[in-house]
C-alpha positions as CSV (number, residue, x, y, z in Angstrom):
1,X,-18.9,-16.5,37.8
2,X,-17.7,-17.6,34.4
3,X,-18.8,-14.9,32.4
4,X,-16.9,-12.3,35.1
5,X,-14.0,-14.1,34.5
6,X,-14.3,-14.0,31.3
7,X,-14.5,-18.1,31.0
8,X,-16.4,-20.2,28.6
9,X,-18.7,-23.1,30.3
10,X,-16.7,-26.1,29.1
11,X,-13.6,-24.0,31.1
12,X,-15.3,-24.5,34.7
13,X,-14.6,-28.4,34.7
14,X,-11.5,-27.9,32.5
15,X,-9.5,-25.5,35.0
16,X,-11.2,-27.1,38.1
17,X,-13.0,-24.1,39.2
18,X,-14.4,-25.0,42.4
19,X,-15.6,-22.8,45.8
20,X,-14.2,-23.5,49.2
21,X,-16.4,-22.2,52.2
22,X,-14.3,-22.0,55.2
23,X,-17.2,-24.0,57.7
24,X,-18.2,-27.5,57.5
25,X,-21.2,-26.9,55.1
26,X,-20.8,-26.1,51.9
27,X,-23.2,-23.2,51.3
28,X,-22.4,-22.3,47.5
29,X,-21.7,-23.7,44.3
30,X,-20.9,-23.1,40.7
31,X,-24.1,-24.4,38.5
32,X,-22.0,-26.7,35.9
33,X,-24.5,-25.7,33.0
34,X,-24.7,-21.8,33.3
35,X,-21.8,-21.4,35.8
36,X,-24.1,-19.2,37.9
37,X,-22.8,-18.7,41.7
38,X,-25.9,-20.6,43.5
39,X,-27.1,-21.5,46.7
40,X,-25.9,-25.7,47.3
41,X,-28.0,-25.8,51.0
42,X,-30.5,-23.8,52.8
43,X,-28.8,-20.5,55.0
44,X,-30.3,-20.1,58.5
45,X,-29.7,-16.2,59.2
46,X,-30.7,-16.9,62.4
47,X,-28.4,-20.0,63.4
48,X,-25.3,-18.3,61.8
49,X,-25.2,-15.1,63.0
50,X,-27.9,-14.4,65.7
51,X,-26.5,-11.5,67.2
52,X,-24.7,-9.8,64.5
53,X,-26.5,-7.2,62.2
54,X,-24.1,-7.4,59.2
55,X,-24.2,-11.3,58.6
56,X,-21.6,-12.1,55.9
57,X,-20.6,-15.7,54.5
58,X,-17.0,-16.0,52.7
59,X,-16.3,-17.9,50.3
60,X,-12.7,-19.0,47.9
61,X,-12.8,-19.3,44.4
62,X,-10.3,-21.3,43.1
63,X,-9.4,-21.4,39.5
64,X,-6.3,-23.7,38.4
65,X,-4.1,-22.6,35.4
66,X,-3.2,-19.4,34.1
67,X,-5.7,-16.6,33.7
């Protein structure tokens, strides 16, 4: 995420990049050392979207100051 937008790594805490999931677990994060997009809890195909062939999670990024 911070190399697409074209951040360095000590940027992420700076601008107080953060991800908001729109359910009540949080299924993603930024990893603070790389500032990969990874996985922050296990996803259950299954239990979110059992009847639904396309199963898609959305999440925000938010990014504070100017870009």
């Amino acid at each position: 995420v911070a190399k697409d937008l074209g951040l360095q790594l000590t940027e992420i805490s700076d601008r107080g990049l953060r991800i908001i999931d729109r359910g009540r677990t949080q299924y993603f994060a930024l990893h603070g050392k790389t500032g990969h997009l990874v996985t922050a809890e296990k996803i259950d195909r299954e239990r979110l979207c059992r009847l639904v062939e396309k199963c898609v999670l959305r999440c925000e990024l938010i990014v504070e100051g100017q870009m």
